[in-house]
GUTORLO-536895 format. One line per 5 residues: number of its first residue (from 1); for each residue x, y, z of C-alpha. Coordinates in Angstrom, 2 decimals, decimal comma, always signed. Example, Ala and Ser with C-alpha at 12.3 -4.5 7.8 and 13.67 -1.06 7.14 Angstrom:
1> +12,30/-4,50/+7,80; +13,67/-1,06/+7,14
//
This chain:
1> +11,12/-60,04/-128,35; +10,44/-63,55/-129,85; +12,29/-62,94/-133,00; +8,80/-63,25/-135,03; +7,11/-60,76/-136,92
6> +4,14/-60,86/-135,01; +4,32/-60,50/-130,88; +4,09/-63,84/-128,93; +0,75/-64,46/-126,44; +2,99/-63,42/-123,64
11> +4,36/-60,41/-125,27; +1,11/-59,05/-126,29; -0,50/-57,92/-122,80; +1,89/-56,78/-120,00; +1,17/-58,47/-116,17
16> +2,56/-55,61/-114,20; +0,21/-53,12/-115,45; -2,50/-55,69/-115,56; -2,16/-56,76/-111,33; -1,85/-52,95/-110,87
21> -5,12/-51,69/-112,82; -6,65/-55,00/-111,22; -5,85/-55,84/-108,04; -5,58/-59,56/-107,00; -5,64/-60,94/-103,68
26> -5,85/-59,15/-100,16; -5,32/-55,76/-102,91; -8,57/-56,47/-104,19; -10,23/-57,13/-101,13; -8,53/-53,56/-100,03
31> -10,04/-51,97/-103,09; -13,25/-53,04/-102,50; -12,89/-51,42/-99,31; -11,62/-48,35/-99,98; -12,71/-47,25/-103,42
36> -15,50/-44,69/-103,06; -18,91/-45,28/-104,94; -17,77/-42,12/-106,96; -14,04/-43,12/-107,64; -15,58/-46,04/-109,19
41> -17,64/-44,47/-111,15; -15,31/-42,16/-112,65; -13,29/-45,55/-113,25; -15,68/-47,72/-115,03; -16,13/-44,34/-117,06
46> -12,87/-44,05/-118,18; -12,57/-48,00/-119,20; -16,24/-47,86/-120,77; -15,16/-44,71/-123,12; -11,97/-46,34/-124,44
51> -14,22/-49,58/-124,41; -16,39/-47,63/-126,91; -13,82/-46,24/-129,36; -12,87/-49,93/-129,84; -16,96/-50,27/-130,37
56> -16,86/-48,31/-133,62; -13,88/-50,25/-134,97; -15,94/-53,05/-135,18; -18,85/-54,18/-138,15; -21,22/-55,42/-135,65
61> -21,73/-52,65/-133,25; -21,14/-49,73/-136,10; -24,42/-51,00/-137,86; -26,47/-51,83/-135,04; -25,53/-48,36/-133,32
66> -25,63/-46,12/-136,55; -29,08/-47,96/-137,08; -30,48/-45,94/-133,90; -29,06/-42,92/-134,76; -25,93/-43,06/-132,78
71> -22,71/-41,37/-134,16; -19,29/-41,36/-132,75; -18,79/-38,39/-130,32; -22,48/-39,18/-129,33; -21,30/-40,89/-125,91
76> -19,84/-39,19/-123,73; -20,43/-39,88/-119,83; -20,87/-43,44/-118,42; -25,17/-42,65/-118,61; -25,02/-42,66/-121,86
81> -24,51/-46,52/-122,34; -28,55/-46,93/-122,07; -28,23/-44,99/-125,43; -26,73/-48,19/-126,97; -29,32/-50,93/-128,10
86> -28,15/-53,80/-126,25; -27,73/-57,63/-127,63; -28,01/-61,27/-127,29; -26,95/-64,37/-128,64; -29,85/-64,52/-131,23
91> -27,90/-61,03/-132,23; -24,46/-62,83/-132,35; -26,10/-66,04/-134,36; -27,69/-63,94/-136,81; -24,40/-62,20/-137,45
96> -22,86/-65,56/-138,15; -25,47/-66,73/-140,45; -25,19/-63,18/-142,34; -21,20/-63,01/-142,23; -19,73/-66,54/-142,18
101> -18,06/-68,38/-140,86; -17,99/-66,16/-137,47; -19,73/-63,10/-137,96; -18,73/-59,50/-138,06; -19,13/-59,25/-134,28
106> -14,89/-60,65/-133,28; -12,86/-57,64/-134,72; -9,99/-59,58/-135,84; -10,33/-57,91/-139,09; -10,22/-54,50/-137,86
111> -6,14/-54,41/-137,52; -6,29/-53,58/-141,61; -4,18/-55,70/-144,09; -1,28/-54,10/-142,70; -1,98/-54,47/-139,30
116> -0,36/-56,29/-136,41; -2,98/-57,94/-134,52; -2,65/-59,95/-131,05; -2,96/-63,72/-130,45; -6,49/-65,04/-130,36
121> -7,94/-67,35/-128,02; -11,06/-68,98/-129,88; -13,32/-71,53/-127,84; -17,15/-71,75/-128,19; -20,08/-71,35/-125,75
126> -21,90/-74,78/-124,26; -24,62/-74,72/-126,65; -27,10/-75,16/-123,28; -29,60/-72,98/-125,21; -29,11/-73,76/-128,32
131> -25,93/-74,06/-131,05; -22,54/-73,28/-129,68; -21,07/-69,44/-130,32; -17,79/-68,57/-131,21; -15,94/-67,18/-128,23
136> -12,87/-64,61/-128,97; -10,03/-63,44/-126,69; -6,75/-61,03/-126,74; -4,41/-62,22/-124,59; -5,48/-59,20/-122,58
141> -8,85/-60,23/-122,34; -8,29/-63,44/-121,88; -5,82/-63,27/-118,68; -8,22/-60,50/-116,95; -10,99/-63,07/-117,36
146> -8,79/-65,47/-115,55; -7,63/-63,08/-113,11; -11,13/-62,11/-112,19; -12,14/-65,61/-111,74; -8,54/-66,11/-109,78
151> -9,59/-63,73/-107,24; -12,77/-65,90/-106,84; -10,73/-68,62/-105,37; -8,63/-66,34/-103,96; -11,79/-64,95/-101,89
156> -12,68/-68,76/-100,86; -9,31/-69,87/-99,52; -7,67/-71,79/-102,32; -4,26/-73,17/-100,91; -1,12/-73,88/-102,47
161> -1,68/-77,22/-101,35; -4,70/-78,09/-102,20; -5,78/-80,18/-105,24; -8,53/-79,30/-107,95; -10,79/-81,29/-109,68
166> -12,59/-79,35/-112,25; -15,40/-80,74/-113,91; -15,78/-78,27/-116,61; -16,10/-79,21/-120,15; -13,51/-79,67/-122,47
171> -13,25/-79,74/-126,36; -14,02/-75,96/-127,95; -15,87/-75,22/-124,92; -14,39/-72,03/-123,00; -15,45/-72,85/-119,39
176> -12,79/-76,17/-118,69; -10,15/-74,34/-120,56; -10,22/-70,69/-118,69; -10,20/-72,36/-115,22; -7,40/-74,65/-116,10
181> -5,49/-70,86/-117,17; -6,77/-69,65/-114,26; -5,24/-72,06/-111,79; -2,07/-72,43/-113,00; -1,49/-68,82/-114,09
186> -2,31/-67,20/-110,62; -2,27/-69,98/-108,24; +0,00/-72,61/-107,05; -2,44/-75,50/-106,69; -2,38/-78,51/-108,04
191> -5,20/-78,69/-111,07; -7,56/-82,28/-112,31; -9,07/-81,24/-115,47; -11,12/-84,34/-115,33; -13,80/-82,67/-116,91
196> -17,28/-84,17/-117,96; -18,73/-87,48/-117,24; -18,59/-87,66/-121,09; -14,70/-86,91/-121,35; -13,44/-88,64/-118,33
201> -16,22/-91,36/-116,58; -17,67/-90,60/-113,36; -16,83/-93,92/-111,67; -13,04/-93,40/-113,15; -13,16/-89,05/-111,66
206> -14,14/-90,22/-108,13; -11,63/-93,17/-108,01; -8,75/-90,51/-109,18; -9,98/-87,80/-106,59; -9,32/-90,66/-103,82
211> -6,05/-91,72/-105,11; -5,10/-87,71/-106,11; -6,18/-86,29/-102,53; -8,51/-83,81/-103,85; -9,53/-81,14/-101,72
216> -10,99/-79,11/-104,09; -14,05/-79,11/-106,86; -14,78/-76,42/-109,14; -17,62/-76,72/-111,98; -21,51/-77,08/-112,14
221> -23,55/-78,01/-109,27; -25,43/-80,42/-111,18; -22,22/-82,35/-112,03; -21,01/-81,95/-108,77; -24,15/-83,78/-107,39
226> -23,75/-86,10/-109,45; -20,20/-87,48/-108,64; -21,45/-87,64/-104,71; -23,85/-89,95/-105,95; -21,57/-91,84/-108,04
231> -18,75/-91,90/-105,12; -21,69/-93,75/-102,65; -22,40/-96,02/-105,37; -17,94/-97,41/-105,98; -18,13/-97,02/-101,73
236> -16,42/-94,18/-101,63; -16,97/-92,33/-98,87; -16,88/-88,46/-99,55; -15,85/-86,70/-96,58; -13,95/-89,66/-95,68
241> -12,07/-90,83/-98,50; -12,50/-87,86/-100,47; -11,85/-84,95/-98,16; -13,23/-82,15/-99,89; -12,95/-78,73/-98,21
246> -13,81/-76,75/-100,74; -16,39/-76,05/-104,16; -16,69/-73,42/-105,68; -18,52/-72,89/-109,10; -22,18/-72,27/-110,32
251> -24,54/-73,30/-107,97; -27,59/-71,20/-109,65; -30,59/-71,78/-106,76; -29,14/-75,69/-105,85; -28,94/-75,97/-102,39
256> -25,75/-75,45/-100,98; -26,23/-76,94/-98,21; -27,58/-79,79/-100,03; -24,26/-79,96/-102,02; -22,05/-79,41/-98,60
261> -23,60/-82,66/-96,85; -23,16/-84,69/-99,83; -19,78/-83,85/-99,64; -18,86/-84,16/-96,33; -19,25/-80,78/-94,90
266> -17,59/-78,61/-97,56; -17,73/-75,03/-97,47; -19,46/-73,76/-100,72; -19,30/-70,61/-102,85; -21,60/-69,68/-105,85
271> -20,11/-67,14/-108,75; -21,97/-66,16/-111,78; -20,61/-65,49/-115,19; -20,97/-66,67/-119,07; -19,11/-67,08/-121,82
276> -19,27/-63,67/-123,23; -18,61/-61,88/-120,00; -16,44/-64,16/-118,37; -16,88/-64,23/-114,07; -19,53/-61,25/-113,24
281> -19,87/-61,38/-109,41; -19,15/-63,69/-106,68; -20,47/-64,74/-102,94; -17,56/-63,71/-100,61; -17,11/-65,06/-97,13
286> -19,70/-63,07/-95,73; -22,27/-65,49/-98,00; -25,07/-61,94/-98,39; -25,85/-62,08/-102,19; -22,82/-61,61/-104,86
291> -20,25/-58,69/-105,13; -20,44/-57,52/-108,53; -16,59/-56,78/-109,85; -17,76/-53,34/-111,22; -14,24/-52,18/-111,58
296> -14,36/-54,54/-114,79; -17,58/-54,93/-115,22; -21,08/-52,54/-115,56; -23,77/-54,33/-114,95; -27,28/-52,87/-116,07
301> -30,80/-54,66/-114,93; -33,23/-54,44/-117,58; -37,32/-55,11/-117,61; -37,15/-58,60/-119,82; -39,98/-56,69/-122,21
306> -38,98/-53,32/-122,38; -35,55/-52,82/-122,20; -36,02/-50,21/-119,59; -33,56/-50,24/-116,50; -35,00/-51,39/-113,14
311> -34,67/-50,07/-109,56; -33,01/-51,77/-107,31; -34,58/-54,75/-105,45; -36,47/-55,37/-109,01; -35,98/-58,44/-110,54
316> -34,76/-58,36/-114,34; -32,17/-59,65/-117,06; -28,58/-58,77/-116,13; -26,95/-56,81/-119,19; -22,63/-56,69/-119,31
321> -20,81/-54,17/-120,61; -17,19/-55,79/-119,96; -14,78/-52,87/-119,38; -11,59/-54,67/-119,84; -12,32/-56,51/-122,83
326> -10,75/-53,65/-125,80; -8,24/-56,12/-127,61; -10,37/-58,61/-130,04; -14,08/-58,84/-129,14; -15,69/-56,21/-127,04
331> -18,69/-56,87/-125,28; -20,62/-53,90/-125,21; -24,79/-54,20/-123,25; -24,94/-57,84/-123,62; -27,98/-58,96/-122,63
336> -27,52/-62,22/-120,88; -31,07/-63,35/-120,78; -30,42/-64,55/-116,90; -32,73/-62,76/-113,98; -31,30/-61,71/-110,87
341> -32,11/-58,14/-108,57; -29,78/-55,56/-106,79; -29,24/-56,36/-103,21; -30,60/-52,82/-101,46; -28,75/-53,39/-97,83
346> -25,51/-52,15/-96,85; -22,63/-54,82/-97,21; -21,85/-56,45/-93,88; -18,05/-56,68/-95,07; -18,13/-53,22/-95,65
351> -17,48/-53,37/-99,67; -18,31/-50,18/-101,81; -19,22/-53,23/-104,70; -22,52/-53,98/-105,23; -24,39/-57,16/-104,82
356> -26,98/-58,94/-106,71; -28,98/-61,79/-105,63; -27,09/-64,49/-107,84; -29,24/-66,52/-110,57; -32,63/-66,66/-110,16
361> -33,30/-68,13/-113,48; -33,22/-67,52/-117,46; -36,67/-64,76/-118,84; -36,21/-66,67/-122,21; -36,39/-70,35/-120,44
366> -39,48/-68,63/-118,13; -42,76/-70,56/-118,07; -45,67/-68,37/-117,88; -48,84/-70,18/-116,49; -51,96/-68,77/-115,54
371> -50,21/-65,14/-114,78; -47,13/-66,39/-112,88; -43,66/-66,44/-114,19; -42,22/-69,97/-113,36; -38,65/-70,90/-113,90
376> -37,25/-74,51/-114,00; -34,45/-74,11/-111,52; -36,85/-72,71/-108,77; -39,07/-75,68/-109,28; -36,46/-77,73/-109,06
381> -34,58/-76,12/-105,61; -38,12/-76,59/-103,85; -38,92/-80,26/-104,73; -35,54/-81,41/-103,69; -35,53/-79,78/-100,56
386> -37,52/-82,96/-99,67; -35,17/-85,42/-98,31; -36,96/-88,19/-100,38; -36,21/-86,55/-103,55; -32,06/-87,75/-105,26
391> -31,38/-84,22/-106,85; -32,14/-84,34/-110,41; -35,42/-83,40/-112,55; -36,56/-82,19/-115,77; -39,63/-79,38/-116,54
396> -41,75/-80,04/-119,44; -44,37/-77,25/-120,66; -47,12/-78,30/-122,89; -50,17/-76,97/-124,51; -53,32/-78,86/-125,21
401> -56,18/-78,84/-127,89; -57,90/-75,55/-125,69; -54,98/-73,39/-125,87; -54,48/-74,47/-121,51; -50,80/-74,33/-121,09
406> -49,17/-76,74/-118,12; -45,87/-77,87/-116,44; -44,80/-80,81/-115,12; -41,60/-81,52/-113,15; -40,08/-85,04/-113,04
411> -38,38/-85,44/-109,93; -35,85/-88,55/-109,28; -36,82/-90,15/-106,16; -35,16/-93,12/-104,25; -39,11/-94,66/-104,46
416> -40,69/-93,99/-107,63; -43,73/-96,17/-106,43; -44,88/-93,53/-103,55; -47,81/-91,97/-104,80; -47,89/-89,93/-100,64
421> -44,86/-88,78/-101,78; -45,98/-87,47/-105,21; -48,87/-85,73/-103,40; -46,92/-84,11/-100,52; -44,58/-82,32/-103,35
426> -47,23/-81,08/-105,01; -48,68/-79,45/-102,20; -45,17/-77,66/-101,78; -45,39/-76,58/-105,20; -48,55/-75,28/-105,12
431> -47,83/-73,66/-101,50; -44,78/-72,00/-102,81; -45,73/-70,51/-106,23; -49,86/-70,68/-105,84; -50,27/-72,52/-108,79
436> -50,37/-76,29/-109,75; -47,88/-78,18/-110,95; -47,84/-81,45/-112,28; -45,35/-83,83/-110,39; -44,37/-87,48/-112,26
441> -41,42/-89,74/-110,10; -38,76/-91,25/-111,18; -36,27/-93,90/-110,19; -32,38/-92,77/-109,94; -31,12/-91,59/-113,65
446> -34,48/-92,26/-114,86; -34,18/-88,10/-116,00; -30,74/-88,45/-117,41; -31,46/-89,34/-120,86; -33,48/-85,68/-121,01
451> -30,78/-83,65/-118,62; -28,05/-85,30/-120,42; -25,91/-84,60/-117,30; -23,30/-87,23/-117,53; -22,05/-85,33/-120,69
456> -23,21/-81,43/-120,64; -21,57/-79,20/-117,45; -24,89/-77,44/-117,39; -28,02/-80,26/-117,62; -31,33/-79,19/-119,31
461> -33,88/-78,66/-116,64; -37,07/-78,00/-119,24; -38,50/-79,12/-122,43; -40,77/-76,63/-123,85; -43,23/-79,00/-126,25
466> -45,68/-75,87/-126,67; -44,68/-74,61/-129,68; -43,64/-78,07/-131,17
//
């Protein structure tokens, strides 16, 4: 022991048991392999019940569940978790405004005035969709949310040798700090935490990535895009001078291909998590949709208006119940807001996980005109499929005088003057989603001062001005 009265981060959570209940490497790839559909369902039952009894200890989910009714001893079995009303960040907001400074959601307080509790970890969200959230982590928590994401770049080939450049944000923000743990705690590369545009300058990242050797990029596609750009512009040559092998981060519907040219042929892999959950599922080497890791996490798809869970194939929000996360802040039905559908086929790697589609887009950053359910990022993936088009853009909804709601996307272009050009994308648009959109051009970074995407590691892709 440390000699304190209180146990240190690393005595709080013990490794062996964690690499042993959570397999790392060519173990978890053997897991996934072996562990029948009903072995992990008895698992994820057993972590979800224990996940529960930490439930009640806590203010938040006490009132909201003894609101509906629920009492403890009510859940039982693994089905019942579509007993518990589910949340959302509105949820977690209003809690702070109601119990300042951080809510009654983070269960440090439920130790007792007596009580012992762990280390905590506190970081914040982005703030993409609005003000940052307080973030809260055991260390137990906290190195399975690494370890999960470790086995990500464990999947994709990460080398002892190779160097990372992560462009994840910095400051209170979780993301750049838990990949930075990540790296370091359960791999032997080299790690860049060169972060944002707005923490480290993009002309300054690509010039270190030459000198560095970086073979490696991890953050947000629209970042990542971005420093191509910026490499071309100090003649830097990626693929060349900048032999990247390797990204991996959130590539949402960007086109990884896209992404892989700009960077000299890399190989590309997508994962999808938040801040809450921490990594969710990933695109292994067999690139067919993302494996879920459902021995740490249940993931639920809900209808966006009802609550109700969908059928496979259907395309709804994606609600997390963490099953690992029974230290500080449990994280029990949280309802992301992001859309995504079960993959229905039969793994080609022959996984017992399931897949999902990845991101499809956000239901409460959905555009609904004239019947049709329109989300930014789709827009945007189907303009700048056109070779003319530089990568970036920016939705704005409106409503006029009759009530006649309407989109337009600005697209950057490398001639804002070509009104053919304008015309031939949106025929696309209107081919693709059988409605029409609006399409203004733009000359390189004439969208930045709107996506902010030389500061944020996720830009904004649409300004909703109907309800302004």
């Amino acid at each position: 022991m440390s000699g304190l009265p209180y146990p240190s981060y690393f005595e709080a959570w013990d490794h062996p048991r964690m690499v042993r209940e959570y397999p790392i490497g060519d173990d978890f790839f053997r897991l996934m392999r072996t562990i029948s559909r009903d072995e992990l369902r008895a698992l994820q039952e057993k972590r979800f019940l224990k996940l529960v009894e930490r439930g009640w200890q806590i203010p938040f989910y006490r009132r909201r569940w003894q609101a509906k009714g629920i009492e403890a001893g009510d859940i039982r079995r693994l089905e019942d978790c579509a007993k518990l009303p589910t949340y959302s960040k509105s949820d977690l907001m209003e809690s702070m405004a109601s119990y300042p400074p951080f809510g009654d959601f983070h269960g440090i307080d439920s130790f007792g005035r007596g009580g012992v509790r762990p280390p905590v970890v506190l970081h914040t969200t982005s703030g993409t969709t609005g003000m940052p959230q307080p973030l809260f982590f055991g260390p137990w928590s906290r190195e399975l949310q690494n370890l999960m994401l470790a086995r990500v770049y464990h999947a994709a080939g990460l080398r002892p040798d190779d160097v990372v450049h992560s462009v994840y944000g910095h400051g209170m923000i979780n993301g750049g700090h838990y990949v930075r743990e990540t790296v370091l705690h359960f791999t032997n590369s080299l790690f860049l935490s060169a972060g944002t545009g707005n923490e480290t300058r993009s002309a300054q990242q690509v010039q270190l990535m030459k000198q560095f050797g970086v073979t490696v990029i991890i953050g947000f596609a629209d970042y990542i895009k971005k420093l191509a750009q910026v490499a071309d512009e100090e003649g830097i040559k990626p693929g060349r001078d900048i032999k990247i092998r390797l990204i991996i981060g959130h590539m949402g519907r960007e086109s990884k291909e896209a992404i892989s040219e700009a960077w000299g042929g890399a190989q590309v892999y997508d994962w999808y998590g938040v801040g809450d959950t921490g990594l969710v599922a990933f695109e292994a080497p067999d690139r067919d949709g993302m494996y879920v890791m459902e021995d740490g996490h249940y993931l639920e798809i809900l209808d966006p208006d009802t609550n109700r869970p969908l059928a496979d194939g259907e395309q709804g929000n994606m609600c997390v119940t963490v099953l690992f996360k029974d230290d500080i802040y449990p994280c029990i039905r949280f309802d992301t807001k992001d859309v995504t559908a079960v993959k229905t086929a039969a793994s080609p790697s022959g996984f017992n996980f399931r897949r999902i589609e990845g991101f499809l887009g956000r239901s409460d950053n959905m555009v609904k005109l004239r019947g049709i359910n329109l989300y930014p990022i789709a827009i945007g993936a189907v303009v700048n499929e056109h070779p003319a088009t530089a990568g970036e853009y920016i939705c704005v909804a409106t409503r006029d005088a009759t009530g006649r709601d309407e989109l337009t996307i600005t697209v950057e272009v490398r001639d804002p003057a070509d009104q053919a050009l304008r015309e031939e994308l949106r025929d696309r648009l209107k081919a693709r989603f059988g409605i029409d959109i609006q399409v203004d051009l733009a000359a390189r970074g004439g969208t930045a001062h709107l996506t902010e995407v030389e500061r944020r590691q996720k830009a904004i892709r649409l300004i909703d001005k109907r309800f302004s």
